[in-house]
ROKEMAR-159552 format. One record per residue: x, z, y of N, C-alpha, C, O, CB in turn; residue number from 1. Coordinates in pm, 1 decimal, always signed. Glycine has a CB too. Layout:
N
        n_X        n_Z        n_Y       ca_X       ca_Z       ca_Y        c_X        c_Z        c_Y        o_X        o_Z        o_Y       cb_X       cb_Z       cb_Y   resi
          X          Z          Y          X          Z          Y          X          Z          Y          X          Z          Y          X          Z          Y    NUM
...
This chain:
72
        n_X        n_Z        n_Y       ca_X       ca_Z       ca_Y        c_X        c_Z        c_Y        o_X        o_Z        o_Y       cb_X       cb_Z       cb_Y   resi
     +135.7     -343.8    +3423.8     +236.5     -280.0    +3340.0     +369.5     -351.7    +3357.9     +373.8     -474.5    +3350.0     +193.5     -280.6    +3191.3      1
     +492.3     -269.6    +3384.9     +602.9     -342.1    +3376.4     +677.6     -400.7    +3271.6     +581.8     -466.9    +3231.6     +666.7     -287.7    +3421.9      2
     +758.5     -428.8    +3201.7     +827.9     -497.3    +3087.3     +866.7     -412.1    +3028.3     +843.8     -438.4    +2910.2     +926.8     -584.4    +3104.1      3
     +933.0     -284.0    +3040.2     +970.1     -153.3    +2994.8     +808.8      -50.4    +2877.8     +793.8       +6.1    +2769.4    +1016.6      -66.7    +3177.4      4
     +729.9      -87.6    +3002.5     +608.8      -18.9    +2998.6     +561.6     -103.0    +2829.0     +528.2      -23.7    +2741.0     +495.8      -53.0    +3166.4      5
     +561.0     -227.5    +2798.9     +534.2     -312.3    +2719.5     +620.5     -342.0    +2596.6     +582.8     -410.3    +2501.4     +519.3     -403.4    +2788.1      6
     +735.0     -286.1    +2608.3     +811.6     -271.0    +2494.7     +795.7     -147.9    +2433.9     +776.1     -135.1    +2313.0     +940.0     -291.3    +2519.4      7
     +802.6      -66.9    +2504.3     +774.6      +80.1    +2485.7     +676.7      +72.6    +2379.0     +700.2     +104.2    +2262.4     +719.3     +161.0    +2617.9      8
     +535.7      +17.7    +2435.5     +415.0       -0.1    +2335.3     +425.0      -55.1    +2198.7     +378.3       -5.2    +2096.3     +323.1      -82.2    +2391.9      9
     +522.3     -214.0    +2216.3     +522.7     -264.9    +2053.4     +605.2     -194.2    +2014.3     +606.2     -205.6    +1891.7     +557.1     -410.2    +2006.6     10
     +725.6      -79.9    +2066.9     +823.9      -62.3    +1966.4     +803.8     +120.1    +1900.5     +856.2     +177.8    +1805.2     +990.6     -101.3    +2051.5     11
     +697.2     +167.6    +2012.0     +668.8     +315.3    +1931.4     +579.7     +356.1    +1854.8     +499.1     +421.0    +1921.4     +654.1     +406.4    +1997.1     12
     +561.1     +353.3    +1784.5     +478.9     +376.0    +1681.9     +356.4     +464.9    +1699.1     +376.5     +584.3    +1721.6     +553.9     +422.3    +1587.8     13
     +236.2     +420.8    +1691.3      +88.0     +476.7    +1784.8      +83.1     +606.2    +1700.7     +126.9     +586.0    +1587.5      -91.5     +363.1    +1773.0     14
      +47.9     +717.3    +1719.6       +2.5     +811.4    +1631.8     -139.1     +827.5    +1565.9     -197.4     +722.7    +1593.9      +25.3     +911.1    +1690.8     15
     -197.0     +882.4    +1515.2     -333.6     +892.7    +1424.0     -391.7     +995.4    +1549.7     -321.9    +1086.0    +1595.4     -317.5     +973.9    +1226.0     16
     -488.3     +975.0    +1582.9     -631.6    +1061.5    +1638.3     -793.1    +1064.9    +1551.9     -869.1     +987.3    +1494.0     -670.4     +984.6    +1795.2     17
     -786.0    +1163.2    +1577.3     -954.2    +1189.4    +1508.6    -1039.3    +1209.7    +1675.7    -1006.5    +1238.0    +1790.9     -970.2    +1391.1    +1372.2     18
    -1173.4    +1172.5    +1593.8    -1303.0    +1175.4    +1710.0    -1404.2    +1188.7    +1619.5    -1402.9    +1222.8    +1501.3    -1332.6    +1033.2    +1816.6     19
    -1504.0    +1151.9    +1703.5    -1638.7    +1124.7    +1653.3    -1705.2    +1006.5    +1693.9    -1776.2    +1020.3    +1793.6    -1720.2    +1224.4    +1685.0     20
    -1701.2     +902.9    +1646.8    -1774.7     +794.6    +1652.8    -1925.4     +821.4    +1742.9    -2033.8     +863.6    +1702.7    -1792.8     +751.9    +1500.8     21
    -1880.1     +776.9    +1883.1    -1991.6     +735.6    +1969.5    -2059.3     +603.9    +1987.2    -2172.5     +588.0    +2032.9    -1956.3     +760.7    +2078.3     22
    -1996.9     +533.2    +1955.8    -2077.8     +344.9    +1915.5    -2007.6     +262.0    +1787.8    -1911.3     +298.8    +1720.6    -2041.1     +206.0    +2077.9     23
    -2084.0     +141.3    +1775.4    -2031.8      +55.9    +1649.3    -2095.9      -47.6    +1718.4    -2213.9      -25.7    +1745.9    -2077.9      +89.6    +1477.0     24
    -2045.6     -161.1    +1755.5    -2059.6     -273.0    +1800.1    -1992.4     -374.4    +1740.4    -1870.2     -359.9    +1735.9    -2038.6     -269.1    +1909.9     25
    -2050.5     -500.0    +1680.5    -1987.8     -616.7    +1645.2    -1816.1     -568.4    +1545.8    -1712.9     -631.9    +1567.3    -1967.5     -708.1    +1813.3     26
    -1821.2     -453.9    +1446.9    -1711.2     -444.9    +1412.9    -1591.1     -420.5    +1533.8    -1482.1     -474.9    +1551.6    -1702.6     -554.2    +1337.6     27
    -1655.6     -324.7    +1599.6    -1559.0     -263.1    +1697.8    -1639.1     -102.3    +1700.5    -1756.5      -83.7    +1732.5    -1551.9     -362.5    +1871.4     28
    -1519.7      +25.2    +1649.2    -1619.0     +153.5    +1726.6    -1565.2     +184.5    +1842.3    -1490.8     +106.7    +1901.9    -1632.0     +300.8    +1650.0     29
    -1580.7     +241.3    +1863.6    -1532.4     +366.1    +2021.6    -1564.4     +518.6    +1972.1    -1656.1     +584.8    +1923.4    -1664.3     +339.1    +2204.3     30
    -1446.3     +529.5    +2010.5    -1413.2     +680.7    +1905.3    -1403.9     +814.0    +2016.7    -1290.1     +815.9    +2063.6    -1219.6     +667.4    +1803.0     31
    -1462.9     +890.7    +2055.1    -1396.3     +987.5    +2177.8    -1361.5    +1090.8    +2073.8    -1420.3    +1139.9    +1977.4    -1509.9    +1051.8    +2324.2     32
    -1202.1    +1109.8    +2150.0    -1097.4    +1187.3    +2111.4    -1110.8    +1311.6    +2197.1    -1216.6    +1357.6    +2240.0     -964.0    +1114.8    +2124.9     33
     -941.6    +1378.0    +2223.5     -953.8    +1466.8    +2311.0     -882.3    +1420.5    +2382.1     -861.0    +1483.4    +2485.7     -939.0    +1583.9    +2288.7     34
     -815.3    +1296.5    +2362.3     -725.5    +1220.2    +2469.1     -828.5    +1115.6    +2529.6     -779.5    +1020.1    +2589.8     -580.5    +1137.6    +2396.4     35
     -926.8    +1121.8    +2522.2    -1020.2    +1020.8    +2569.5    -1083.8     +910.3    +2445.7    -1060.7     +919.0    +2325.1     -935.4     +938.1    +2686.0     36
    -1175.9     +798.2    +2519.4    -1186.1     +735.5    +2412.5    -1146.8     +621.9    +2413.4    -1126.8     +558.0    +2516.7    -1284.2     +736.8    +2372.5     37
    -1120.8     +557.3    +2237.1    -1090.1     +493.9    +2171.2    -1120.7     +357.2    +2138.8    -1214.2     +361.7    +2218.8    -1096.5     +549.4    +2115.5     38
    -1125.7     +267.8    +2105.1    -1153.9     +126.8    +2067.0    -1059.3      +93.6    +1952.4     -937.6     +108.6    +1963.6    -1134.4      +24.9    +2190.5     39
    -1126.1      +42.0    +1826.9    -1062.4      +27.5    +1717.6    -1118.9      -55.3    +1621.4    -1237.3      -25.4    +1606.1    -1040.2     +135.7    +1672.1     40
    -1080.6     -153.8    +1545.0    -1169.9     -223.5    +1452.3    -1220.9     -103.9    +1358.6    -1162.8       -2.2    +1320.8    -1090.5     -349.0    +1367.4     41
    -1387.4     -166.1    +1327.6    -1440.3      -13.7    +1252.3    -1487.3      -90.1    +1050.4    -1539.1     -194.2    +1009.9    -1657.7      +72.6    +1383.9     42
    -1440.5      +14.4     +994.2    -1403.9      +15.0     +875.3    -1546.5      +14.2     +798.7    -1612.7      +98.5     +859.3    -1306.8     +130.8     +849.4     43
    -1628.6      -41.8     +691.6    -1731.5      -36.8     +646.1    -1785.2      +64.8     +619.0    -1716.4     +134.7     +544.7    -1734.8      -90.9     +575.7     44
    -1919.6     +124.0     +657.3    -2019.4     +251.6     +658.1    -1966.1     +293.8     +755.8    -1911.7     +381.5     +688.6    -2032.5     +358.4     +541.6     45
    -1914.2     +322.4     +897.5    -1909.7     +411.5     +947.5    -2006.2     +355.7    +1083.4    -2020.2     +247.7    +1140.8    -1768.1     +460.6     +951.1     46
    -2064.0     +497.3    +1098.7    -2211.9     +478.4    +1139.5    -2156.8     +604.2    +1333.5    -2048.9     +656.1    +1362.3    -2377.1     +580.2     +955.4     47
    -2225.9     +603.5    +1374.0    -2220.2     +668.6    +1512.3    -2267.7     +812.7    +1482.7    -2376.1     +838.6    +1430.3    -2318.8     +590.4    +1629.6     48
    -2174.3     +905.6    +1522.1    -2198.0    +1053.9    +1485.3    -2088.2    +1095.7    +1404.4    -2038.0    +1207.6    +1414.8    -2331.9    +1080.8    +1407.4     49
    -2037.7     +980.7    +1298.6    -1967.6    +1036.0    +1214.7    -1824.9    +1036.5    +1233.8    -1770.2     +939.0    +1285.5    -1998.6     +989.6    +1111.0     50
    -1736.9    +1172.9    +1183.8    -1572.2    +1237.4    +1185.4    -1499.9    +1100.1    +1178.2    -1566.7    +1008.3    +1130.8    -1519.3    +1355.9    +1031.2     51
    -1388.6    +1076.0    +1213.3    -1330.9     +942.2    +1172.7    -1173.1     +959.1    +1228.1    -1148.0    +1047.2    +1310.3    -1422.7     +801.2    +1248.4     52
    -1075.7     +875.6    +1181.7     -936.3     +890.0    +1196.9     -910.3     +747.0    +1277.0     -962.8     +644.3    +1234.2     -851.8     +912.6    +1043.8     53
     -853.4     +746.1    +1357.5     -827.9     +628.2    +1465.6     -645.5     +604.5    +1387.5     -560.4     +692.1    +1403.4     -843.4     +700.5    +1690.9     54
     -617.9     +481.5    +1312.4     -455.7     +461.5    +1234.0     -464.9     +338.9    +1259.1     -563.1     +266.8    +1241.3     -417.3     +497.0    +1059.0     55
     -298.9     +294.4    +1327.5     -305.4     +134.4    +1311.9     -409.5      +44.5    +1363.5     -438.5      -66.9    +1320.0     -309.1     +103.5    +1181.5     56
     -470.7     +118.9    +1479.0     -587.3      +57.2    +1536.8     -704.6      +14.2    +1498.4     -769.8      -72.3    +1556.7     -561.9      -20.3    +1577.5     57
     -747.6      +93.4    +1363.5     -870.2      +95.1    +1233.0     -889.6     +242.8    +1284.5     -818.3     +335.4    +1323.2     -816.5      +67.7    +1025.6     58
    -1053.6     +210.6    +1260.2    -1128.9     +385.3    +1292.9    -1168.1     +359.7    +1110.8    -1192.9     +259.7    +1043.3    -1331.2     +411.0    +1461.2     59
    -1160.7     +460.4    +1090.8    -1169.0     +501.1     +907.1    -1264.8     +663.6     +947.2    -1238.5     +745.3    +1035.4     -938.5     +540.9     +796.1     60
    -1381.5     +665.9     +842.4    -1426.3     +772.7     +830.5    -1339.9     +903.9     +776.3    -1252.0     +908.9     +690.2    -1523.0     +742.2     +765.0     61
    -1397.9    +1008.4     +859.1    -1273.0    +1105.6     +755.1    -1371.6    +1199.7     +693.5    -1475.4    +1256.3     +727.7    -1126.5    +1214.5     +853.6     62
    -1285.1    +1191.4     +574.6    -1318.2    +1299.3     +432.6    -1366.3    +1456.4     +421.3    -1294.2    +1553.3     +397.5    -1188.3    +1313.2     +357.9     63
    -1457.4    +1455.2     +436.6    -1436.5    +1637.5     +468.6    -1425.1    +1679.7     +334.4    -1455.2    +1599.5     +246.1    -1581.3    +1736.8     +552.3     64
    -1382.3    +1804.6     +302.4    -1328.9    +1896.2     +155.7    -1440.6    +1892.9      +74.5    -1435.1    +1870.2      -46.3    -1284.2    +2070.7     +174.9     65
    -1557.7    +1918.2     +146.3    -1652.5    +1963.3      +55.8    -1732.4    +1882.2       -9.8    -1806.1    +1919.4     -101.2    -1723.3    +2038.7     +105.6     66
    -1720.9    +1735.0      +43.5    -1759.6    +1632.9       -2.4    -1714.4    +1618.3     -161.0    -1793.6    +1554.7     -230.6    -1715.5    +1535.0      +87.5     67
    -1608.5    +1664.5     -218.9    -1467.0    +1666.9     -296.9    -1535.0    +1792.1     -386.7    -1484.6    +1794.1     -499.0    -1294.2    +1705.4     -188.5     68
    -1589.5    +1848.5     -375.9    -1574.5    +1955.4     -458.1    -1697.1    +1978.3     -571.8    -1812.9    +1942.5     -550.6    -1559.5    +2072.3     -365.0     69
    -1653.9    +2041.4     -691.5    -1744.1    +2002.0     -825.5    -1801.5    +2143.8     -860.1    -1737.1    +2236.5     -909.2    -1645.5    +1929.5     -970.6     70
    -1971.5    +2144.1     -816.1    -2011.3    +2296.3     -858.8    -2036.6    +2272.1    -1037.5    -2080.4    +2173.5    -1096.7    -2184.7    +2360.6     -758.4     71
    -1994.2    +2391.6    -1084.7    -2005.9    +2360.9    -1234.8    -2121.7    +2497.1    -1260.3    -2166.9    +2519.5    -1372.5    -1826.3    +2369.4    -1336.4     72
């Protein structure tokens, strides 16, 4: 990588991707996206299979709606 290539990185701000958690190793997952996959420190309970948001280089499970919702 050149010096350009490396500033570029600390100074733009990474965006959020979702995947699906394909491994969990030693507090590291690997997340495949649609940009490929991922490597990210992995956030407590998240297990292989499960939806997840790749932010700030933390894989975080993600929320689905229905989880949320109150049958009365």
């Amino acid at each position: 990588m050149s010096l350009l290539d490396d500033l570029q990185a600390i100074l733009v701000r990474e965006p959020q991707v979702s995947g699906r958690v394909v491994s969990v190793t030693d507090g590291v997952a690997r997340v495949a996206t649609s940009r490929g996959a991922v490597e990210a420190a992995a956030s407590d309970g998240l297990a292989v299979g499960d939806l997840a948001v790749v932010r700030e280089r933390r894989a975080v499970r993600m929320h689905r709606g229905l989880e949320r919702v109150l049958y009365v």
